[in-house]
N, C-alpha and C positions, 0 to 999 in steps of 0.2 A: 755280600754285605752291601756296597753300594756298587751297581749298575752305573754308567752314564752310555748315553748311545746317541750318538752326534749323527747330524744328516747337513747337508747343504754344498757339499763341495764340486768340485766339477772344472770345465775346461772355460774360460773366459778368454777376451783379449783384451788388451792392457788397455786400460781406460776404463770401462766397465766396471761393474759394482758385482758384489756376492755377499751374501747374507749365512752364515755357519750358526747352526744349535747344536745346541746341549740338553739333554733331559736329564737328569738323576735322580735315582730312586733312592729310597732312606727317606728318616726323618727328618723333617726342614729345619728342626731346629738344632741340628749337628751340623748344619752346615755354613762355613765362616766363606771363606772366599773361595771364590771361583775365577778360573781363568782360561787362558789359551795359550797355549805352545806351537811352536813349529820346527821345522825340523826338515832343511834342504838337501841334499845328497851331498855326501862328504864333511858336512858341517853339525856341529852339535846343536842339540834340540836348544831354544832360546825363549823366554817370554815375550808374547806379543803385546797382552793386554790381561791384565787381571780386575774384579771388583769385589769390596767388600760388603758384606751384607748391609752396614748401611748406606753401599752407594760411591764408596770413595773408589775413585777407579786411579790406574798408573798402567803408563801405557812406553813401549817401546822406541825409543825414538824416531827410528825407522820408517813408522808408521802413523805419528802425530800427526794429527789434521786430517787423517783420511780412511783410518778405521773409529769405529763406535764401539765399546761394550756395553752390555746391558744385561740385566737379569730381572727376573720376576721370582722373588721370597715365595709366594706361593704354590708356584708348580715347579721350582725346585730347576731352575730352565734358564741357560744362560746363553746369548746371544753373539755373535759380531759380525758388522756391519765392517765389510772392504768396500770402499769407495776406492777410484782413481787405480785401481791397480795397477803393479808393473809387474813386468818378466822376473824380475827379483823376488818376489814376492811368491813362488812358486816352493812351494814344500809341502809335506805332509802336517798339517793343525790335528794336534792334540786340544782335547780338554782335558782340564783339570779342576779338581776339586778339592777343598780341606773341610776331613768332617771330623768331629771331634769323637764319638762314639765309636768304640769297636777299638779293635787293637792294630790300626792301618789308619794314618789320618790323610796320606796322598791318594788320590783313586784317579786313574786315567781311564779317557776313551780311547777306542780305537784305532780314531786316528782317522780321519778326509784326506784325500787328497785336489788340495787347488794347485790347477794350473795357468798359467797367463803367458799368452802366447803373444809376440810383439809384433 
């Protein structure tokens, strides 16, 4: 139904910046908010950053001042910007997505793994 298939994750060291996408397939106009998950070992998955289609973003506190989200309505493609990283900040990042159509309105990706090594 819908697809999402995430790239950008990788090994950093803390201080440095990483850039995570989202592509999803479907149509763009089933699709309301997007966002990002993560999810550390031993710990339950949590919201980092979500937005809505038009724009309004809510962000984790954690991570105020030094992650961005972002999305482009047209290619269906949502972004986040890690600045400043630290060691903490070390999980596996989900996306996610709400689409209205179909009989499933959660769809997750795969799942990145970032690391930040101190």
């Amino acid at each position: 139904q819908v697809q999402l298939v995430e790239s950008g994750g990788g090994l950093v060291q803390a201080g440095t910046s990483l850039t995570l996408s989202c592509a999803a397939s479907g149509d763009s106009m089933c699709i309301t908010a997007m966002g990002w998950y993560r999810q550390a070992p031993g710990k339950e998955r949590e919201l980092v950053a979500d937005i809505t289609g038009d724009g309004t973003t809510n962000y984790a506190d954690s991570v105020k001042g030094r992650f961005t989200i972002s999305r482009d309505n047209a290619k269906n493609t949502v972004w986040l910007q890690m600045n400043s990283l630290k060691p903490e900040d070390t999980a596996v990042y989900y996306c996610n997505v709400g689409y209205l159509c179909g009989s499933d309105y959660d769809h997750w990706g795969q799942g990145t793994q970032v690391t930040v090594s101190s």
